[in-house]
C-alpha positions in Angstrom: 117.9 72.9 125.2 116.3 70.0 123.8 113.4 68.1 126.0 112.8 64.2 125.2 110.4 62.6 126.0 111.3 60.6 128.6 112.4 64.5 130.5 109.0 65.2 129.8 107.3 62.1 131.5 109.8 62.7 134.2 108.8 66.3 135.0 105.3 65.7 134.7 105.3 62.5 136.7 107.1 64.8 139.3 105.1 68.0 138.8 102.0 65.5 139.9 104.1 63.6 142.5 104.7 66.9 144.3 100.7 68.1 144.4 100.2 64.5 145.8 103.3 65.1 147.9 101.1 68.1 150.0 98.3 66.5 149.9 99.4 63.2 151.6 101.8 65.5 154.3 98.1 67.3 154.9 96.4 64.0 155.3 98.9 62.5 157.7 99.7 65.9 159.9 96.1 66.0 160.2 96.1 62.6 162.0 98.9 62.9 163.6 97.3 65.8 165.5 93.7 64.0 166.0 91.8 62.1 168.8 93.4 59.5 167.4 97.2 60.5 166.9 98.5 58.4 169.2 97.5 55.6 167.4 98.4 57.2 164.2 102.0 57.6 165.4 102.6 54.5 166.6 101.0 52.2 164.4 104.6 53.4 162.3 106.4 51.7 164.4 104.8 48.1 164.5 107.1 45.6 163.7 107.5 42.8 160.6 110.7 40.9 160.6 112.3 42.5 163.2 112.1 46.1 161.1 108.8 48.4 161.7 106.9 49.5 159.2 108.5 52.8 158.9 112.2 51.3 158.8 111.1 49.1 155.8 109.9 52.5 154.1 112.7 54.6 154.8 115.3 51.6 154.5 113.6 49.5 151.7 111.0 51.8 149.7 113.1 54.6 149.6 115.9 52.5 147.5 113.6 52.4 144.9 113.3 56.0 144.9 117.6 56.0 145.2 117.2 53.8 141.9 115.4 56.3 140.1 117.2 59.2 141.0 120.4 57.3 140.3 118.7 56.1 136.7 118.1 59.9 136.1 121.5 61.0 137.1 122.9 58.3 134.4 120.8 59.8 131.9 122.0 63.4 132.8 125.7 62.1 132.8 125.3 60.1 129.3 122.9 62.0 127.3 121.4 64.6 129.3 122.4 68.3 130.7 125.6 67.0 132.2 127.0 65.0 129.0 128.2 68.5 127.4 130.6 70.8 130.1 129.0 73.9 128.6 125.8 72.8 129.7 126.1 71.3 132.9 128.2 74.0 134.5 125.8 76.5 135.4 123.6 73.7 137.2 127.0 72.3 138.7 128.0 75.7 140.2 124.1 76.6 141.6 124.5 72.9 143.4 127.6 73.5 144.5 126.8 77.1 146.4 123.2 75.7 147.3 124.8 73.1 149.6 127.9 74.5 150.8 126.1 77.8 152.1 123.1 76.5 154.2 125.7 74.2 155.5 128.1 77.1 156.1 125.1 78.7 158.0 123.7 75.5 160.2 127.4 75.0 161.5 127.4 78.9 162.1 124.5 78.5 164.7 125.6 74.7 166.0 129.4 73.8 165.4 130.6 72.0 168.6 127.0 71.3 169.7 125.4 67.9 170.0 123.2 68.9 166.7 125.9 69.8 164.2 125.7 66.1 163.1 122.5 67.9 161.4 124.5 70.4 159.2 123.0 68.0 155.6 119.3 69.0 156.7 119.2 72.2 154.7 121.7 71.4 151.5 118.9 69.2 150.1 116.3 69.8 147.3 113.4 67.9 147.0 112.8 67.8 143.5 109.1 67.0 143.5 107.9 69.6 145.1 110.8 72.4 143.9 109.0 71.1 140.2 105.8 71.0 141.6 105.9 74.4 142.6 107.1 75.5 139.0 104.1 73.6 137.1 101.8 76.0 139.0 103.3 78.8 136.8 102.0 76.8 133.8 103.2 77.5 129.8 104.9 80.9 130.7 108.2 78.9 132.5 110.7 78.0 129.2 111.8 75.1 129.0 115.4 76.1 129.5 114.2 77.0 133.1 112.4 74.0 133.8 115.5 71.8 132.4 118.0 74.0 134.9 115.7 73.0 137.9 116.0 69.7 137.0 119.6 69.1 136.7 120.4 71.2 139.6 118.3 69.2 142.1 119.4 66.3 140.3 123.1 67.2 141.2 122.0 68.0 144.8 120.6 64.7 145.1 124.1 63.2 144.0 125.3 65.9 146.7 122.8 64.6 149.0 124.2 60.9 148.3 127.5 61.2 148.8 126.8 63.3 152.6 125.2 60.2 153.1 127.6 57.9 152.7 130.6 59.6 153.8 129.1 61.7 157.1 126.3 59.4 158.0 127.9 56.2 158.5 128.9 55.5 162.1 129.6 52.2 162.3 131.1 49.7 159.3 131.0 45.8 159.2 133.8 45.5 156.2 132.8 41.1 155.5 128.7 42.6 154.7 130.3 45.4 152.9 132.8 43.8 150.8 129.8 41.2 149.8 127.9 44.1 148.8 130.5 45.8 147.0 131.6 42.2 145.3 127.9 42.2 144.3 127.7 45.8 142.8 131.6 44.4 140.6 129.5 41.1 139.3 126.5 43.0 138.4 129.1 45.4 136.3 130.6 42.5 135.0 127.4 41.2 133.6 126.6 44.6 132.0 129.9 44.5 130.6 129.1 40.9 129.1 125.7 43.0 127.4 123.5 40.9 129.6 120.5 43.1 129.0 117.7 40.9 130.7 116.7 42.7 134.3 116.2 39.6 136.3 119.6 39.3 137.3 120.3 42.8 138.4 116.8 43.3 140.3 118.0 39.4 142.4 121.5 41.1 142.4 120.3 44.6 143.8 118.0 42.9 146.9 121.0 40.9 147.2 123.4 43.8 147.9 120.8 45.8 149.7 120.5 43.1 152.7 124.1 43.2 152.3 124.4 46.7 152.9 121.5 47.0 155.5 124.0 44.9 157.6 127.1 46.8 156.9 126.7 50.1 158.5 126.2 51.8 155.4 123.2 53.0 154.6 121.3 50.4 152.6 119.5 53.4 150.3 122.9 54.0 148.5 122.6 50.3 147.3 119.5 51.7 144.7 122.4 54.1 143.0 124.9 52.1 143.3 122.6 49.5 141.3 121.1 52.2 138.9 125.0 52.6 137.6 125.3 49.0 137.1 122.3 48.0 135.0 123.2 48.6 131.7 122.5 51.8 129.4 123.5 51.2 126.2 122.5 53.7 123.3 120.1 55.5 126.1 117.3 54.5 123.1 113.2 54.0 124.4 114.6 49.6 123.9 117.3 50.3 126.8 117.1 48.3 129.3 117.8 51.5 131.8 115.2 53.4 129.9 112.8 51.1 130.5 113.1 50.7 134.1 113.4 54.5 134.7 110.1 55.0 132.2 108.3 52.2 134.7 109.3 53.5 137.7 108.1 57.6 137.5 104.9 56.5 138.4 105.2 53.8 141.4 107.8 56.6 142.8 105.7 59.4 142.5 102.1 58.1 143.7 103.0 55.3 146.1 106.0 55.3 147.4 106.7 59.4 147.9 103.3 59.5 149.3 104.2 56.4 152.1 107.0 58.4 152.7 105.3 61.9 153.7 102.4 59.6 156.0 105.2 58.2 157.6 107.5 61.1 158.3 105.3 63.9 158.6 103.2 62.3 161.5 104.2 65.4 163.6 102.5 66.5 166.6 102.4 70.7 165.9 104.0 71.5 169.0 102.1 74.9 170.3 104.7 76.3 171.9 106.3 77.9 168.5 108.8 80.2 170.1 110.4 77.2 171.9 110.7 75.4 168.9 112.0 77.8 166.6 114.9 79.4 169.0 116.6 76.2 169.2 120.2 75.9 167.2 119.1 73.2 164.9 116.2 75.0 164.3 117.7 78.0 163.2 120.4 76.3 161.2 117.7 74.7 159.3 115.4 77.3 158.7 118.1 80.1 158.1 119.7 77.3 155.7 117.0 76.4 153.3 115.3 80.0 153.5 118.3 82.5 153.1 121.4 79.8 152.5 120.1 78.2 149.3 119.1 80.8 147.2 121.8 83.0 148.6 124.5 80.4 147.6 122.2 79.3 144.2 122.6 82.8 143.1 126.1 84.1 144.3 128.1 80.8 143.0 126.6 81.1 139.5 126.9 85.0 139.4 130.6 84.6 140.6 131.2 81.8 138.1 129.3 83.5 134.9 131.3 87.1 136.2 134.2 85.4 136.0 133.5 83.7 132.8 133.5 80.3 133.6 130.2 79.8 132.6 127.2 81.6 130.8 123.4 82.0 131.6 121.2 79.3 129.9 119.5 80.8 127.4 115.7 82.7 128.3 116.9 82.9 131.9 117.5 85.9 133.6 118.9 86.5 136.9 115.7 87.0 138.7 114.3 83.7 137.8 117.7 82.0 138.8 117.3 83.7 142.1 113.0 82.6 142.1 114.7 78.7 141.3 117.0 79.2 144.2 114.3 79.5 146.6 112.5 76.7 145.2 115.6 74.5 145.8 115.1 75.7 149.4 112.3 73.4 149.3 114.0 70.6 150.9 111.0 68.0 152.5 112.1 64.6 151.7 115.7 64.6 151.3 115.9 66.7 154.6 114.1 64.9 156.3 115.7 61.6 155.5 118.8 63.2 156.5 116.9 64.2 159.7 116.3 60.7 160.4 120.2 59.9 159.9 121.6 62.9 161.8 119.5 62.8 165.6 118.5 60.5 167.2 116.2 62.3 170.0 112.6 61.9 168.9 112.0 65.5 170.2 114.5 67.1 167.8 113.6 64.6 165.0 109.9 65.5 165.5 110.9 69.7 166.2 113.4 69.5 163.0 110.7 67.7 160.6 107.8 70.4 161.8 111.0 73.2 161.2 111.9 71.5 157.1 107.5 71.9 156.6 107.6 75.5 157.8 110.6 76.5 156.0 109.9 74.7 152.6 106.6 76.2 152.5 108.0 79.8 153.1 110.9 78.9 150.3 108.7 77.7 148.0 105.9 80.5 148.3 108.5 83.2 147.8 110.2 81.3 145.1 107.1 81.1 143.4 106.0 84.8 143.3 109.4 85.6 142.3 109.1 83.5 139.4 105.7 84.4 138.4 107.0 88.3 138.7 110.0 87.9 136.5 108.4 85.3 134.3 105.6 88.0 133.6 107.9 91.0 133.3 110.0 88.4 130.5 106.8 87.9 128.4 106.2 91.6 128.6 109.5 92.6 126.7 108.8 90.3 123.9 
């Protein structure tokens, strides 16, 4: 499996983005649990044109981040792991199992409860950390390995969009929709026309994102919808979608990931664990990213490669695929976004974001030492 260089600034960017990930979550659960939390909390929800500051993040920064994950799945689609069937499979199958099980599982502990609205919490992966995580093993992970992670959590994240849009709309106003949508068929018309200047689509996009902010639909989906539209051409270092992507790794990663964890982890640790942790949702989520994501990683790809369907990338074993399926239980920012979409109580908001920290953390640790275990055992037989 080939790496270019643009994979290569986008893993490292995100390698980086996930160590500044932790450190900002430790920054802002630290406040949040201060003299001073209080403060801290609520100073989230002051509000600038009628939207608080942490609406604007999670409505308006967050599209940006959309943008780039839509940009990346382009890229995957036209020239990356998912342009040749042979290649993609195997990631395809690993996302497939990785979100159907955990969501198998949450429904298993809430179905005809007020929570099962929360059954996306545990199918997401959050990329920066799940790569994060892997950069810690240093020179010894193969490329093939690091290029499977990629592609798998970028396939949840198209997962992860589509649960949004289909099970987290409630209510749609079809005139601010169809504007949006006529938007998103201009701004294809003009990439059509080889209109390669940016302007227009980045006027376009806000456009369609006020649009869709005022439609019922969750304004996010407006950054893929837009990534799709501005115009890829030969995929060459001059493309106008290369370009953008290449700019935005870095804003992504180091400001606008790092808003997002101060604004969404300002938890208050309740310290009455037990409580916590017995309730449904809590269960679901936990059981789902820590068992139901490496379980259904691993069983879809072994069924699918058994059955012939697929193969095993090459230098990777089943041991590590299992390590990378606790990794993608790693789930942090898309479940919690999800979180924010699915409840509405600020108790089980706040209990399910503290539940996503614990359970990430105790994904990724295992995932890790799996990895560095098999990893080391691999360099040993060669």
């Amino acid at each position: 499996m080939k790496a270019t260089q643009l994979y290569k600034d986008f893993f490292n960017s995100k390698k980086s983005g996930g160590l500044v990930l932790i450190t900002f979550t430790l920054i802002s659960l630290f406040f949040a649990n201060s003299s001073f939390g209080d403060f801290y909390i609520h100073s989230w929800e002051t509000k600038i044109g009628g939207l608080s500051f942490e609406h604007w993040i999670n409505d308006g920064l967050m599209t940006v981040f959309f943008l780039l994950i839509g940009l990346e799945l382009e890229r995957e689609i036209y020239k990356g792991e998912l342009s040749h069937v042979k290649d993609a499979l195997p990631p395809i199958f690993s996302a497939f199992g990785g979100m159907v099980f955990p969501a198998a599982i949450y429904l298993l502990f809430n179905l005809g409860t007020i929570t099962q609205a929360g059954s996306g919490i545990p199918t997401a992966t959050d990329i920066a950390f799940a790569l994060g995580i892997l950069s810690l093993l240093g020179n010894r992970v193969p490329t093939s390995l690091k290029v499977f992670l990629t592609a798998l959590a970028v396939i949840d994240d198209l997962g992860a969009i589509i649960i949004i849009a289909v099970f987290y709309t409630k209510t749609l106003l079809w005139s601010n929709l169809l504007i949006a949508l006529g938007i998103f068929v201009l701004l294809l018309v003009l990439n059509r026309l080889k209109v390669n200047n940016l302007i227009p689509y980045l006027v376009g996009g806000i456009v369609m994102w006020y649009f869709m902010l005022h439609s019922g639909v969750h304004a996010t989906i407006t950054g893929v919808l837009l990534a799709f539209a501005i115009p890829f051409g030969d995929g060459s270092k001059k493309s106008t979608s290369y370009l953008l992507q290449h700019f935005l790794h870095k804003p992504v990663a180091f400001i606008i990931m790092p808003i997002f964890a101060l604004a969404n982890t300002a938890i208050v640790i309740n310290s009455d664990f037990s409580t916590v942790i017995s309730q449904n949702y809590s269960l679901g989520i936990a059981l789902g990213l820590i068992i139901g994501k490496p379980v259904g990683i691993f069983a879809t790809l072994f069924i699918a490669v058994k059955l012939k369907l697929c193969s095993l990338p090459n230098e990777i074993n089943w041991k590590s695929i299992l390590g990378v399926g606790f990794l993608a239980g790693i789930g942090f920012t898309m479940s919690i976004f999800i979180t924010l979409l699915a409840f509405e109580d600020k108790a089980t908001i706040a209990n399910s974001k503290f539940i996503i920290l614990i359970s990430s953390l105790i994904a990724g640790v295992i995932g890790y030492f799996i990895l560095k275990y098999s990893l080391k055992e691999a360099n040993e037989e060669l």
